[in-house]
C-alpha positions in Angstrom: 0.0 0.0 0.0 1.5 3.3 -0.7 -0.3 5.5 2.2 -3.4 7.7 2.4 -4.8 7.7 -1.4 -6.3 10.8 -0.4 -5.9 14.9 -1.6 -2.6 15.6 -0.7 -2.4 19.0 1.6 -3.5 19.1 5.0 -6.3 21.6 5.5 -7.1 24.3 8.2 -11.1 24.2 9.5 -12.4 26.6 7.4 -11.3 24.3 3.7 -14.3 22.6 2.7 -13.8 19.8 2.0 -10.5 19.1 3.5 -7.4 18.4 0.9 -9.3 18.2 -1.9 -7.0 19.8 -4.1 -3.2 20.8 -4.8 -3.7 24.4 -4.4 -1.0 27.7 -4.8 1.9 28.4 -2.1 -0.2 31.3 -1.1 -3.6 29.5 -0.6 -1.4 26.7 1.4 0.1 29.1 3.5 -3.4 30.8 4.4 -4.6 27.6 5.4 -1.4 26.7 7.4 -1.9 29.5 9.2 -5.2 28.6 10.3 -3.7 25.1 11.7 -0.8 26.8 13.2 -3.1 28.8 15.0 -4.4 25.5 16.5 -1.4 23.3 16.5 1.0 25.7 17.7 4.8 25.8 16.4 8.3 27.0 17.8 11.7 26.9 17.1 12.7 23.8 14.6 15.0 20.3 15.9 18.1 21.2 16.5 20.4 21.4 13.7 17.4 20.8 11.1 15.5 23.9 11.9 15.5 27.0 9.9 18.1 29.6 10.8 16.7 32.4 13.7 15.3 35.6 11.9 18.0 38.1 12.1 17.4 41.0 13.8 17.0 44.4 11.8 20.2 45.5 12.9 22.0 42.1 11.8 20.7 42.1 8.5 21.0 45.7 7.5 22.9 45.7 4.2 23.3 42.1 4.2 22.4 40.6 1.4 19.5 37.5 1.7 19.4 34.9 -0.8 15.5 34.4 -2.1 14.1 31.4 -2.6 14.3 30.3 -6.1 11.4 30.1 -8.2 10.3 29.2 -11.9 7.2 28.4 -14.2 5.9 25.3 -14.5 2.5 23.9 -15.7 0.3 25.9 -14.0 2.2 29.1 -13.5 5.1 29.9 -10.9 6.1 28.0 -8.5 8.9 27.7 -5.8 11.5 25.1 -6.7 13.0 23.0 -4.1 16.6 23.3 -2.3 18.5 20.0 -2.2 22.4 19.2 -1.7 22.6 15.4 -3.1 25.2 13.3 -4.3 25.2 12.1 -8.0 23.4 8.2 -8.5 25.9 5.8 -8.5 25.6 2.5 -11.2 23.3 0.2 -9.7 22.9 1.7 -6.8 19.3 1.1 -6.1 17.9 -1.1 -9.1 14.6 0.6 -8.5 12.6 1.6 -10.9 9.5 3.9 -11.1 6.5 5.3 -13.2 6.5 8.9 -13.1 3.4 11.2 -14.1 3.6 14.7 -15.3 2.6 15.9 -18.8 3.1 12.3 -19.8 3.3 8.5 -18.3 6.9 7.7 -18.2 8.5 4.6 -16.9 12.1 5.5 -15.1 14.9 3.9 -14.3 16.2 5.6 -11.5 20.1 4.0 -11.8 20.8 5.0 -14.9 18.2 8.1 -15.4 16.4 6.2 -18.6 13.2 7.7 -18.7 11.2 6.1 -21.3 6.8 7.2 -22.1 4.5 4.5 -21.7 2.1 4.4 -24.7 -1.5 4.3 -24.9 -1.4 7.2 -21.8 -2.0 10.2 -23.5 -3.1 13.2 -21.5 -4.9 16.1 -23.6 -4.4 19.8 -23.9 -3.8 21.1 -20.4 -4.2 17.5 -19.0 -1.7 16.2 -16.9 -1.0 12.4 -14.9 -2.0 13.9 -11.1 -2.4 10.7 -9.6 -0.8 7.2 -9.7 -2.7 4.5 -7.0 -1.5 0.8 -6.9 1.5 -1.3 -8.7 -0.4 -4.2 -10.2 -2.1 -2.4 -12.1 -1.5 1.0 -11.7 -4.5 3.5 -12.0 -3.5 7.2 -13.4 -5.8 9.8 -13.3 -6.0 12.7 -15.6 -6.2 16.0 -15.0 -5.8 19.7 -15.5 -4.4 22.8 -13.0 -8.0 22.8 -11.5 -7.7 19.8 -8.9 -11.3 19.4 -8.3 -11.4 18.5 -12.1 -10.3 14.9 -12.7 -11.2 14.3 -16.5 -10.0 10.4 -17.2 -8.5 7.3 -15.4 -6.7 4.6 -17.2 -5.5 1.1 -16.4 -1.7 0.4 -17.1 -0.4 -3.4 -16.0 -0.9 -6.3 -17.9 -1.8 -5.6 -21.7 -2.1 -2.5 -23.2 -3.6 0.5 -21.1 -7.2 0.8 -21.0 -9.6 3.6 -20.5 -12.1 3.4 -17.7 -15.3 4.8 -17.7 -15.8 6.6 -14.1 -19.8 7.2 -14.2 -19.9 10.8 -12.2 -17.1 13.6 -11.1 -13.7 11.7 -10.2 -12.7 12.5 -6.7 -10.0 10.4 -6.1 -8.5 6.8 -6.3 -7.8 4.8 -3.6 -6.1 1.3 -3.3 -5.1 -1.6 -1.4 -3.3 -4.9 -1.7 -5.4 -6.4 -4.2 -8.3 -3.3 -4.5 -8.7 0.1 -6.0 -11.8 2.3 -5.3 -12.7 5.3 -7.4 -14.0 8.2 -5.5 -17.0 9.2 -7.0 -19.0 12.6 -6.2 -19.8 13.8 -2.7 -20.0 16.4 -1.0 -21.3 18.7 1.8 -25.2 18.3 0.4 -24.8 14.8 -1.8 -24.0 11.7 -0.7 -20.9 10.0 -2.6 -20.0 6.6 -3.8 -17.1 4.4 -3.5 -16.8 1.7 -7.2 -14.4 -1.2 -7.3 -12.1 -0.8 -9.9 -12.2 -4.6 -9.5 -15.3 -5.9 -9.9 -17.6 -2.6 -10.3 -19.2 -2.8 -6.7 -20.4 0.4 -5.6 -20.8 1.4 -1.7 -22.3 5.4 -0.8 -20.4 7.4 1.5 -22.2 9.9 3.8 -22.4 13.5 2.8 -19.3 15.3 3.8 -17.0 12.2 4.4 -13.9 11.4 2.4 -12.7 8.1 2.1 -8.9 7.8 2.5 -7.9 4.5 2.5 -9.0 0.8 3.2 -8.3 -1.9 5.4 -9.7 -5.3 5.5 -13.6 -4.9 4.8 -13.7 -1.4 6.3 -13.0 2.3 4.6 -11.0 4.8 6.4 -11.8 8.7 5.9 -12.4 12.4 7.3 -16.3 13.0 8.2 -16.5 16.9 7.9 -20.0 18.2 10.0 -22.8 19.4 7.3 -25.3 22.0 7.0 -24.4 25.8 8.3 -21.5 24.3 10.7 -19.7 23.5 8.0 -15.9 23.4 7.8 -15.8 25.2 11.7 -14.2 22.4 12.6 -11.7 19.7 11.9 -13.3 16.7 10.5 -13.8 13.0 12.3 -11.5 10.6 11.6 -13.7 7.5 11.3 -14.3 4.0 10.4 -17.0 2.7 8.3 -18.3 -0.7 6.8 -17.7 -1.9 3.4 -21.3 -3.3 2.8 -23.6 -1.7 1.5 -26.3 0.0 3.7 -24.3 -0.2 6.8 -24.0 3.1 8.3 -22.5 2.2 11.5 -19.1 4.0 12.2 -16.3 3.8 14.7 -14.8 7.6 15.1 -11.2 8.1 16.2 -11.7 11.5 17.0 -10.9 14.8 15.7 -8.4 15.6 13.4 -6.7 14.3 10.2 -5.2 11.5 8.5 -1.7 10.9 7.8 -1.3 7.4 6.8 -3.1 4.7 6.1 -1.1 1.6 6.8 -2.3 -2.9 6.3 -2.9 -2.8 9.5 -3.9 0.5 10.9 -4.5 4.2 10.9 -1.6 7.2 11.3 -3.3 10.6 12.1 -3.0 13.9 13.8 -5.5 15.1 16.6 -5.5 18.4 17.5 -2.7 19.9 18.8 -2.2 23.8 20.7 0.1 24.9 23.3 2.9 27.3 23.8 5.8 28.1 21.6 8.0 25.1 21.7 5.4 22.7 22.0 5.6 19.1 20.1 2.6 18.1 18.3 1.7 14.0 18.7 0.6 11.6 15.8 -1.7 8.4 17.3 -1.4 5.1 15.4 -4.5 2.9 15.5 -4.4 -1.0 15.0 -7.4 -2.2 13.5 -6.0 -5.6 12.4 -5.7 -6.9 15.1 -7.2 -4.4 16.8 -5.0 -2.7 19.9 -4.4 -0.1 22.0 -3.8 3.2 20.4 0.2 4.5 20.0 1.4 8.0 20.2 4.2 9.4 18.5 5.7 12.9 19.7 6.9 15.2 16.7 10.2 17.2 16.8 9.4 20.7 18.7 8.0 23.4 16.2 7.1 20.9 13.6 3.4 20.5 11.5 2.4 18.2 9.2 1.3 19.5 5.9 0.6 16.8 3.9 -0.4 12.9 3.8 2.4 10.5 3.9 3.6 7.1 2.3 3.8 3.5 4.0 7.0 1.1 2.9 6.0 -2.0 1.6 6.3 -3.7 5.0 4.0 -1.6 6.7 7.0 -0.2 9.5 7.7 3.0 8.3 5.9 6.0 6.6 7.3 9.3 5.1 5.4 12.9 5.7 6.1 15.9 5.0 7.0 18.7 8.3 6.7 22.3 7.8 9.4 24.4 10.5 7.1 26.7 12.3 10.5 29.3 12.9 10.3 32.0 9.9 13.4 31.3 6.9 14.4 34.8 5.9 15.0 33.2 2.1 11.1 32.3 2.3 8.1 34.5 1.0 6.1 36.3 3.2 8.6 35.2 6.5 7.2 31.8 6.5 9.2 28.4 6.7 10.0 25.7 4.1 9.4 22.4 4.7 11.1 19.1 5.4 10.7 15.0 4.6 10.1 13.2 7.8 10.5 9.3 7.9 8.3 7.8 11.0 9.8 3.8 12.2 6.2 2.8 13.6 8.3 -0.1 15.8 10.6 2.7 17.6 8.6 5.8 17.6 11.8 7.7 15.6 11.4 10.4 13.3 14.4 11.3 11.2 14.5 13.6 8.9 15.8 13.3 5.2 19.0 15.1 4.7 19.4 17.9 2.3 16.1 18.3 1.0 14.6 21.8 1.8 11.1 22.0 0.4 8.4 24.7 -0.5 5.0 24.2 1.2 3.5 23.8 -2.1 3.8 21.4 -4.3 4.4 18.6 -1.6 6.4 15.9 -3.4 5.8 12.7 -4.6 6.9 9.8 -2.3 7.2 6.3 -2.7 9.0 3.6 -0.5 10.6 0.1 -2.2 10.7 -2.7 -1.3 14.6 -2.7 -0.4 14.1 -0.1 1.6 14.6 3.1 -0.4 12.5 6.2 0.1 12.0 7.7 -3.7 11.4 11.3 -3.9 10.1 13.4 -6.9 10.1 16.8 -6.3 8.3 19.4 -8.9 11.2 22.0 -10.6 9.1 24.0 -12.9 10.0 23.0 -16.1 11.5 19.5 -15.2 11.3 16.8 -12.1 13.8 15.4 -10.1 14.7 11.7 -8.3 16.2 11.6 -5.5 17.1 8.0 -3.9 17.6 8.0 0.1 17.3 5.3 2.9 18.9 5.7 6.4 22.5 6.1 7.1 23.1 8.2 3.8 24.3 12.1 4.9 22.6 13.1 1.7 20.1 11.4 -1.0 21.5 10.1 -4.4 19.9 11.9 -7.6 19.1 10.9 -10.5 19.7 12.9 -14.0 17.0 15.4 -14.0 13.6 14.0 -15.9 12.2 16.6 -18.0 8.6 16.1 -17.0 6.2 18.9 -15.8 3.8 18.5 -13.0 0.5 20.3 -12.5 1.3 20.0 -8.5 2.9 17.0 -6.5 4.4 14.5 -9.5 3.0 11.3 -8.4 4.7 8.3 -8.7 4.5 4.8 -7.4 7.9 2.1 -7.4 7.6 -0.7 -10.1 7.8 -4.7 -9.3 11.6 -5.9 -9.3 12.8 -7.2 -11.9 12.9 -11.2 -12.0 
């Protein structure tokens, strides 16, 4: 499973409904503000956290490097910072599909990118999404993210259009599953259709399903009518027959994760100026006792994260709370976290300094690696890291352009 198969950007109370869409650095930061407002922040970990904002005085006829920036698909956008070390031959043996402007098939050693036929996005259309390994789905879309125009099946045999009956919210998939997200909304009900076998379960008005485990759908239940977006949503649980509306609810808050065996999320969180958010784990199969998980101080989450094959570890991505004088509008880049769910440890990936917006794709194989593709206007780079490395390999730069995050999922080894 590769994580929540949700919207990717975490959203404040007032975003209805919540990370439904890849939105501009600006609109992120607005809503960021809102959750900082009610998850609190201070100064960043240790050495990882962005430098102290100098004083007027300090910085009087210093000069200030600016974050850089460029134009991409759907206008400008910051560019991410990374110091990485060049991929070595065979380093990995990971290969990956890649969305953007087209479907392309990359081998990460050797930076071979080559387009898969039979995927053709049209004018203004982009690959946004990429759910599953075997087959993959890939969703079509423009720069509007509430406007997912196709979905094709790539695996076995040539790719094949699917038909998706109603607006396209999402897809999300499972060992063995894949669910289109179909409709919904505040005032409609929306419906979840196997991919598989063209079952079809409806969702209540105002949830959105996230993930799946076993026979049960995981999602965020927003409260309808008036009250509207005032609040975070519900994390809850809900049956995958048909006509059961019986739910378990977590609580408030939002989903990180959604691993084989459980559910990752982030309950509310306030306090003073160096106070440490917590993440709660969930085992639903087997059920257990809840697990908490205590962030670096001055640290939010901003967007879903990834599960390794295995199920042990999941990658997110942490905004620094402390303002980055490089930054727009003295706010704070962000960082790649990678959570052990065994230990509890969060360690943070090494020379990658993000913007808040696009997040970037991530992808975990199954030897280990954690595969990064981050959005650079005009092109998209690889990066290769896994613990122990003091910076992430890169691979030669893949001249693919991404409407937002470029997705991505890690192909089967080779035999």
């Amino acid at each position: 499973m590769d994580g929540v198969d949700g919207e990717e950007e975490l959203a404040g109370p007032s975003r209805l409904p919540p990370l439904m869409k890849w939105v501009a650095g600006g609109a992120v930061l607005a809503a960021l503000a809102i959750i900082g407002a009610q998850l609190s922040g201070g100064p960043g970990l240790g050495a990882d956290r962005a430098p102290d904002r100098p004083a007027p005085s300090e910085s009087a006829g210093r000069h200030i490097a600016q974050w850089p920036s460029a134009d991409g698909a759907c206008g400008s956008g910051l560019l991410p910072i990374v110091s990485s070390v060049p991929m070595l031959p065979n380093a990995t043996g990971v290969r990956v599909l890649l969305g953007g402007d087209r479907l392309r098939q990359v081998d990460l050693d050797s930076g071979a990118a080559t387009v898969v036929p039979g995927v053709d996005p049209k004018s203004g259309q982009s690959v946004t999404q990429l759910r599953g390994t075997s087959p993959t789905y890939a969703v079509l879309s423009g720069c509007d993210p509430l406007t997912n125009l196709g979905l094709v099946r790539v695996g076995a045999g040539p790719p094949a259009v699917l038909p998706t009956r109603g607006l396209l919210r999402n897809v999300i998939s499972a060992p063995g599953q894949a669910w289109a997200v179909i409709g919904g909304g505040n005032s409609i009900p929306g419906t979840l259709r196997s991919l598989g076998d063209a079952n079809t379960v409806q969702t209540p008005r105002g949830f959105t399903p996230l993930g799946v485990i076993g026979s049960r759908y995981v999602g965020e239940q927003l409260q309808i009518g008036p009250l509207a977006g005032e609040d975070l949503p519900t994390v809850q649980m809900r049956d995958l027959r048909d006509g059961d509306d019986t739910s378990d609810r977590l609580g408030r808050g939002q989903v990180i994760a959604v691993t084989r065996t459980g559910v990752l999320w982030l309950p509310p969180c306030a306090g003073g100026a160096r106070h440490s958010c917590t993440l709660s784990f969930q085992p639903l199969a087997p059920p257990g006792p809840p697990r908490s998980f205590r962030l670096p101080p001055g640290r939010v989450p901003t967007a879903r994260g990834v599960v390794s094959p295995d199920g042990q570890r999941v990658a997110f991505t942490l905004q620094r709370t402390a303002p980055d004088v490089r930054y727009p509008s003295d706010a704070a880049p962000t960082d790649v976290a990678v959570l052990a769910l065994s230990s509890g440890s969060i360690t943070i990936v090494p020379g990658v300094e993000l913007p808040t917006a696009p997040v970037p794709g991530m992808a975990f194989s199954n030897h280990g690696w954690l595969i990064l593709a981050l959005n650079n206007g005009p092109t998209t780079r690889l990066l290769a890291w896994r613990p122990g490395l003091a910076r992430p390999f890169e691979s030669p730069v893949v001249h693919a352009v991404a409407t937002g995050r470029p997705p991505l999922v890690v192909l089967p080894n080779r035999h």
